[in-house]
C-alpha positions in Angstrom: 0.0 0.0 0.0 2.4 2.0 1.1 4.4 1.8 -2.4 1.4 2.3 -3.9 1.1 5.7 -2.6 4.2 6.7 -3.6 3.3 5.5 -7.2 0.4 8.3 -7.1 1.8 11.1 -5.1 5.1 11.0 -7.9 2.5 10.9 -11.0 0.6 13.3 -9.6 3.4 15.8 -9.0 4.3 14.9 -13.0 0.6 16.5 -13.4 1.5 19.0 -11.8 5.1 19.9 -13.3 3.2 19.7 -16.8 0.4 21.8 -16.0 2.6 24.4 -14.5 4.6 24.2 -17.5 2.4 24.6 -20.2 0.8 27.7 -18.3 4.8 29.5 -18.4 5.3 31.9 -21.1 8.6 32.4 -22.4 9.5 35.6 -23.5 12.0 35.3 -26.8 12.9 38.7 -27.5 12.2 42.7 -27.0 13.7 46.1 -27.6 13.4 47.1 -24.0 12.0 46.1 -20.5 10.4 47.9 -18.3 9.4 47.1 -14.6 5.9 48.5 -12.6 4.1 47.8 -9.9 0.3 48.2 -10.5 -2.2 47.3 -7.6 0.7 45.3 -5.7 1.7 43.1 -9.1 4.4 42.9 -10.9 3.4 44.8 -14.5 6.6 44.2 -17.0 6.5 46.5 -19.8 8.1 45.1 -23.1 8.3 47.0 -26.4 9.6 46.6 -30.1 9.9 43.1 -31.9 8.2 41.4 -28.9 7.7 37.6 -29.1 6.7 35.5 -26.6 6.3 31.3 -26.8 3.6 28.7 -24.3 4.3 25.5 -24.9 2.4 22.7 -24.0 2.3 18.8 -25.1 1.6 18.7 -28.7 1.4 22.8 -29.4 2.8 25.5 -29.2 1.4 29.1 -29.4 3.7 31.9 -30.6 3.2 35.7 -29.9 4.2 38.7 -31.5 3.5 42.3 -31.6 5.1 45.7 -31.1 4.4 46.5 -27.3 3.1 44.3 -24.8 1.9 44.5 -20.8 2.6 41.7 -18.7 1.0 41.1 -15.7 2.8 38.3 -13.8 0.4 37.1 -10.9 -2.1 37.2 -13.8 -0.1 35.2 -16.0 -1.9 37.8 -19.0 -0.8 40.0 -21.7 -2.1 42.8 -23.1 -0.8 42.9 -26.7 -0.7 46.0 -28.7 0.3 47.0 -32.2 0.6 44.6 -35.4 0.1 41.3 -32.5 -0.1 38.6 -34.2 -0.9 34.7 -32.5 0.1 31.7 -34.2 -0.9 27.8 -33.6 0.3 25.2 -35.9 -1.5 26.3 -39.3 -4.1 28.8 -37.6 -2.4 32.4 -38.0 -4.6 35.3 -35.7 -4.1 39.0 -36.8 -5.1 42.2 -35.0 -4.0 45.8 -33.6 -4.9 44.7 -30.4 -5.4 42.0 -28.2 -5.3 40.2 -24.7 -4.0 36.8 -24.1 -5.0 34.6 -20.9 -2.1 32.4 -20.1 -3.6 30.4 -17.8 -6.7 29.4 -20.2 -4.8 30.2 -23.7 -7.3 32.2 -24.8 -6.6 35.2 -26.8 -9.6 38.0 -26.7 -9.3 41.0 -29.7 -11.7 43.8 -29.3 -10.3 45.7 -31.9 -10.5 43.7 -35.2 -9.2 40.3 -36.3 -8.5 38.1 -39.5 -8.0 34.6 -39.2 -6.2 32.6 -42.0 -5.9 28.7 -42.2 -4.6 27.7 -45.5 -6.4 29.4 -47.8 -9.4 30.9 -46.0 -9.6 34.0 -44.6 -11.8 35.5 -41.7 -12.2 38.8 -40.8 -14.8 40.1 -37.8 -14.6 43.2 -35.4 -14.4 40.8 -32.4 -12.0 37.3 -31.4 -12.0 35.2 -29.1 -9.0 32.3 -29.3 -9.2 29.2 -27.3 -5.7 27.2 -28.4 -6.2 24.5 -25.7 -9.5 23.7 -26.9 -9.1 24.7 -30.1 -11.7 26.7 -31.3 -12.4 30.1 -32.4 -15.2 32.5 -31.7 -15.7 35.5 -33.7 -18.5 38.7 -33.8 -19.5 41.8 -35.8 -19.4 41.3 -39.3 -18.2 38.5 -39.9 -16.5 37.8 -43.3 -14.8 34.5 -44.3 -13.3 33.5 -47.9 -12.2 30.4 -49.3 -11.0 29.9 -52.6 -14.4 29.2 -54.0 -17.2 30.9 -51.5 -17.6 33.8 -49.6 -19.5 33.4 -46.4 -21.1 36.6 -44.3 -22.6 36.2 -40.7 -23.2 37.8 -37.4 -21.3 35.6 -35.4 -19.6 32.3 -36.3 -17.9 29.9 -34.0 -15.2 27.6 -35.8 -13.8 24.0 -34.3 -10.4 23.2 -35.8 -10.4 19.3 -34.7 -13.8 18.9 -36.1 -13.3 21.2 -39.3 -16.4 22.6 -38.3 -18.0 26.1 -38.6 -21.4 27.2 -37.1 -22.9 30.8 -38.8 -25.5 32.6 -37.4 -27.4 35.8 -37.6 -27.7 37.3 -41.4 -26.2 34.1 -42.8 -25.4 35.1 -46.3 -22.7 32.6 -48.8 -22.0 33.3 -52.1 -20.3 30.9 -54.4 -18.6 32.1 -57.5 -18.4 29.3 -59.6 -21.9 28.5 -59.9 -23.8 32.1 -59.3 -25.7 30.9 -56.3 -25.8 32.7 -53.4 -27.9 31.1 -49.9 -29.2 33.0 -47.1 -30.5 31.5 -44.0 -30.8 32.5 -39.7 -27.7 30.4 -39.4 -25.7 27.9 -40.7 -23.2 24.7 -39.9 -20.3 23.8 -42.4 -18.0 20.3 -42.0 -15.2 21.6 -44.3 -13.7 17.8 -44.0 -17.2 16.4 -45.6 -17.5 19.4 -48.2 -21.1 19.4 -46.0 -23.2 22.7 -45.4 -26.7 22.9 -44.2 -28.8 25.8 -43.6 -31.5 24.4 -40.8 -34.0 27.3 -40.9 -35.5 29.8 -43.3 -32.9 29.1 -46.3 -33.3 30.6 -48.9 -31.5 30.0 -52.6 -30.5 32.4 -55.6 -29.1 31.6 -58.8 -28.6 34.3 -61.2 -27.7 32.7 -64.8 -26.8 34.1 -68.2 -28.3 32.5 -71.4 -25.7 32.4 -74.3 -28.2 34.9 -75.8 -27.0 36.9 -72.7 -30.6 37.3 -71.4 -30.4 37.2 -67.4 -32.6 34.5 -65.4 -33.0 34.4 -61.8 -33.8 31.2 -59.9 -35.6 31.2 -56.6 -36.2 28.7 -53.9 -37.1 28.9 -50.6 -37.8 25.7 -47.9 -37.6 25.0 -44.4 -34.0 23.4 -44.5 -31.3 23.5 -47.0 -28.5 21.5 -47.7 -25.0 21.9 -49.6 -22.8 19.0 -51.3 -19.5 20.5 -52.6 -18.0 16.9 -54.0 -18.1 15.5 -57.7 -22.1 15.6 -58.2 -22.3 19.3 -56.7 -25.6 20.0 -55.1 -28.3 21.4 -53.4 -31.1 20.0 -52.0 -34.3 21.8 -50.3 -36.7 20.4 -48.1 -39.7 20.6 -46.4 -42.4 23.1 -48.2 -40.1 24.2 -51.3 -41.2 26.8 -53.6 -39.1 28.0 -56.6 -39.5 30.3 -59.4 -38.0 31.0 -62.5 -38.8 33.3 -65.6 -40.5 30.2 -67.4 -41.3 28.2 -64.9 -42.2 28.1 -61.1 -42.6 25.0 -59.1 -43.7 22.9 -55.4 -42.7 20.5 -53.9 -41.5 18.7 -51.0 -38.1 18.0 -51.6 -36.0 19.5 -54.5 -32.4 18.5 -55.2 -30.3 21.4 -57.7 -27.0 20.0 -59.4 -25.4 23.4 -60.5 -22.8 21.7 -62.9 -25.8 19.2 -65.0 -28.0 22.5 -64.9 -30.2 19.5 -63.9 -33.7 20.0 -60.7 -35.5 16.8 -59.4 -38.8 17.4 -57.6 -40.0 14.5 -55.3 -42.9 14.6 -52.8 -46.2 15.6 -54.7 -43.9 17.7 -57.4 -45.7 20.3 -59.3 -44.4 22.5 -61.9 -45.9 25.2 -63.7 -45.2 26.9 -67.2 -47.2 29.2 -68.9 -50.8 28.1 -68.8 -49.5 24.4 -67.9 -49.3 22.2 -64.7 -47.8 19.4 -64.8 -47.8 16.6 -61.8 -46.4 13.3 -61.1 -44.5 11.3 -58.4 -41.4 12.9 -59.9 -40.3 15.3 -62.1 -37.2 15.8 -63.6 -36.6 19.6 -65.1 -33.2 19.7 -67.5 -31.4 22.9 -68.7 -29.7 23.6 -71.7 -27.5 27.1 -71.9 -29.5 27.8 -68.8 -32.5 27.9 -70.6 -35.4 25.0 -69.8 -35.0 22.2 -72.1 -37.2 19.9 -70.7 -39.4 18.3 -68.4 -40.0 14.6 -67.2 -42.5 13.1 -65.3 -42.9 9.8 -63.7 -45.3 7.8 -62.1 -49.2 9.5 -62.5 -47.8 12.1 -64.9 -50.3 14.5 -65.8 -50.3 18.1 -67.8 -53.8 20.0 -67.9 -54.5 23.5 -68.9 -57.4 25.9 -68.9 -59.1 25.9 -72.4 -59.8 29.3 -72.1 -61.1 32.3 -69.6 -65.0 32.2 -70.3 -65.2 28.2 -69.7 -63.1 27.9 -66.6 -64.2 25.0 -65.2 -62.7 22.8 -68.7 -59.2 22.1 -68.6 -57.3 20.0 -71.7 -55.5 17.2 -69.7 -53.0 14.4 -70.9 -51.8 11.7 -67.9 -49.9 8.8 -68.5 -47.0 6.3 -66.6 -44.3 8.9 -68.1 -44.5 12.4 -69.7 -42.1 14.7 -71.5 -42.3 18.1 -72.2 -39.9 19.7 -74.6 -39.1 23.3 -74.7 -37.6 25.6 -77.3 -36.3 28.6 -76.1 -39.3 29.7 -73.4 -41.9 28.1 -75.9 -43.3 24.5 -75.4 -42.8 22.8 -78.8 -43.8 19.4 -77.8 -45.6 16.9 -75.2 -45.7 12.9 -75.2 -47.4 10.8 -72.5 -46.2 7.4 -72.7 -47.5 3.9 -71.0 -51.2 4.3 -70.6 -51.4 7.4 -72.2 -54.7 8.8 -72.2 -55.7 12.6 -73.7 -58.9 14.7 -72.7 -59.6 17.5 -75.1 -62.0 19.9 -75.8 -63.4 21.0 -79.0 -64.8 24.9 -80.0 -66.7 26.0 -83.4 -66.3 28.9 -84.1 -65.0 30.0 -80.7 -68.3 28.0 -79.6 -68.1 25.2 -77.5 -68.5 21.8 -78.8 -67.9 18.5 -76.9 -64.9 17.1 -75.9 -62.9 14.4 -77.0 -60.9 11.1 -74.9 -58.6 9.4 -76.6 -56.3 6.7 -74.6 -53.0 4.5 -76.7 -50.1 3.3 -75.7 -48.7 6.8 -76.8 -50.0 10.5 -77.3 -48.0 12.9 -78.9 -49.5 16.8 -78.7 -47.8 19.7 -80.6 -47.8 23.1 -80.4 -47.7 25.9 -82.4 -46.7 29.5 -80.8 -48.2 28.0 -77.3 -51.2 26.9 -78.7 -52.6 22.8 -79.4 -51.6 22.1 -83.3 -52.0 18.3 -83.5 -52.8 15.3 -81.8 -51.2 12.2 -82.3 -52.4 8.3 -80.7 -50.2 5.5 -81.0 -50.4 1.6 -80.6 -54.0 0.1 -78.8 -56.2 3.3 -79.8 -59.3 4.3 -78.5 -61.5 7.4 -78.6 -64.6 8.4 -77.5 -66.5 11.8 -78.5 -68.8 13.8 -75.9 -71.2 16.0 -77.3 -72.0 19.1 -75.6 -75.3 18.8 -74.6 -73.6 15.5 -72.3 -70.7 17.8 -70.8 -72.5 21.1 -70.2 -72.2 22.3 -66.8 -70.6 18.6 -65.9 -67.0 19.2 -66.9 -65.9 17.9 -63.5 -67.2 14.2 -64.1 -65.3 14.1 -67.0 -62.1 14.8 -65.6 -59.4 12.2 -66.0 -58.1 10.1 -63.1 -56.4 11.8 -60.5 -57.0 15.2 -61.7 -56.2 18.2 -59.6 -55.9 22.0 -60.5 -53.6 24.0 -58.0 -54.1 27.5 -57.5 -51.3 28.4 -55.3 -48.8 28.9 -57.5 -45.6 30.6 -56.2 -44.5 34.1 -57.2 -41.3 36.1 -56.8 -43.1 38.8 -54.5 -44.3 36.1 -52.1 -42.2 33.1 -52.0 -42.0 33.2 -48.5 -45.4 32.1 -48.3 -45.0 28.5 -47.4 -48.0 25.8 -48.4 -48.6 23.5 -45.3 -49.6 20.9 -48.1 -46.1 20.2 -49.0 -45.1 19.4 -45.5 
């Protein structure tokens, strides 16, 4: 027993050695030295080319700056002009600063910039902790990496977890692809190339046709997330709106790949262009030149449109297991429902209506002609059936194909923060 307690009484004093040790600060070098007393404690007074070292297992912090106070019972300087705080690749710069030897923790009021390889952080306000190794920073907050550019209130940064938490303002710009996010806050895993903006995020893409002609994409949700690896992406969830010149859309979970110029929609998708909705289980939206090229739907595709304003209850619909929507320019040039395909159309006279026709086949082809129905094509298994008008008059709604739905709330620029408990 007795042995024992030598055994701990020598490893604690070993504790104890290191602790007091890593709490010394060496001082490496200074013009001049000068010696006060202040409130009964030792105040030593160094300026020009001061530099002072802590180590401690596995780190060591380096100081410099052009005057310092130190306050020995304190074990704390007060660092003044040009200081500058290094630990292994984190470099701290300010005009002014205070550094806690006991803790290492560095506090500048006066300004900082951070840099770590190749991004840079700049804030009004720092706080350093070395021994636990994480940063703390306030007041317009500024950070830049070699691709983004990210804005906040405040922003906390953990070096062993590569990880940064925004909040307050959260604003991130990335140059590459012209899309800029804002949100209330925000968490980045540099190590993962993983960024997600957990409340009110909000998405802008600004792109430039080859004709030069400027687009702006929209999208708000309830949560937001970033993928910065080979198949770079965005995905929104939870009640997410977009808008676009030529098309706007819903949905409960939309993923953006910014390099394929390529949007899914998932969760009751709907997507509106011109006059048209189009529904489905999925919808894929692809972009050519950053113009829309095309859309397609799967499982319960269906487009419908309004025939026209005096007969608003009569919409031309065309469902089927997949539909594709092909775009020229801003102009829909073409639509084909394949697998089940079945077409509801109505018919006028002389601007008078007159029936409608259903056709079903295993495809249906409709073209357009400067936005307007210019032929109707049925493939393979054909059938048809005519309606008269004295049948469908005032019944419209019976006649409506399977699964049929026209949305009204259709998202605008002005009001895309309007959320749709629907798409939950």
């Amino acid at each position: 027993m007795e042995r024992i307690g030598i055994v701990v009484l020598v490893f604690l004093s070993n504790v104890m050695v290191h602790a007091q040790e890593s709490k010394l600060i060496e001082l490496k070098s200074a013009d001049t030295l000068n010696v006060k007393y202040m409130k009964n404690q030792e105040v030593r007074e160094l300026v020009g080319h001061v530099h002072f070292i802590q180590s401690s297992p596995g780190e060591i912090v380096k100081i410099w700056c052009d005057r310092a106070l130190r306050y020995m019972d304190e074990n704390k300087i007060e660092l003044f002009g040009r200081v500058k705080i290094v630990r292994d690749s984190v470099t701290l710069i300010s005009s002014e600063g205070v550094y806690f030897g006991n803790e290492r923790i560095a506090h500048m009021s006066k300004g900082v910039r951070l840099q770590r390889g190749r991004m840079v952080l700049t804030s009004k306000y720092g706080e350093y902790f070395a021994q636990d190794k994480r940063s703390y920073f306030t007041g317009d907050v500024h950070v830049v990496d070699s691709t983004s550019s990210t804005f906040s209130d405040a922003l906390t940064y953990f070096e062993n977890e590569e990880k940064a938490i925004a909040v307050g303002n959260v604003k991130v710009s990335n140059s590459e692809n012209n899309v800029t996010v804002f949100g209330d806050s925000l968490v980045h895993f540099e190590k993962n190339r993983y960024t997600i903006v957990p409340k009110n995020p909000r998405m802008v893409q600004i792109d430039t046709s080859a004709s030069g002609a400027i687009d702006t994409l929209l999208v708000v949700g309830k949560l937001m997330e970033a993928y910065q690896d080979s198949s770079e992406r965005f995905i929104a969830k939870e009640q997410v709106s977009m808008v676009r010149a030529d098309f706007s859309g819903r949905c409960g979970a939309a993923t953006f790949y910014t390099k394929k110029d390529l949007i899914i929609l998932q969760r009751q998708p709907v997507i509106w262009h011109a006059g048209n909705q189009v529904t489905g289980d999925s919808i894929v939206v692809t972009l050519r030149e950053r113009q829309l090229r095309s859309v397609f739907v799967k499982g319960r595709a269906m487009a419908a449109s309004r025939t026209d304003s005096l007969h608003r209850q009569r919409y031309d619909q065309l469902t089927g297991r997949e539909l594709i929507m092909y775009f020229n320019g801003k102009k829909l040039e073409r639509v084909e429902a394949n697998r089940n395909a079945t077409s509801l159309y109505y018919l006028f006279d002389n601007a008078e209506p007159n029936g409608v026709n259903r056709s079903s086949g295993d495809r249906i082809t409709i073209e357009f002609e400067d936005g307007k129905t210019d032929r109707i094509s049925v493939a393979g298994g054909v059938e048809g059936k005519y309606f008269p008008e004295t049948m469908i008059a005032q019944r419209e709604q019976a006649y409506n194909l399977d699964g049929f739905r026209w949305i009204t709330i259709r998202p605008k620029r002005r009001n895309l923060h309007i959320i749709d408990e629907r798409y939950e």
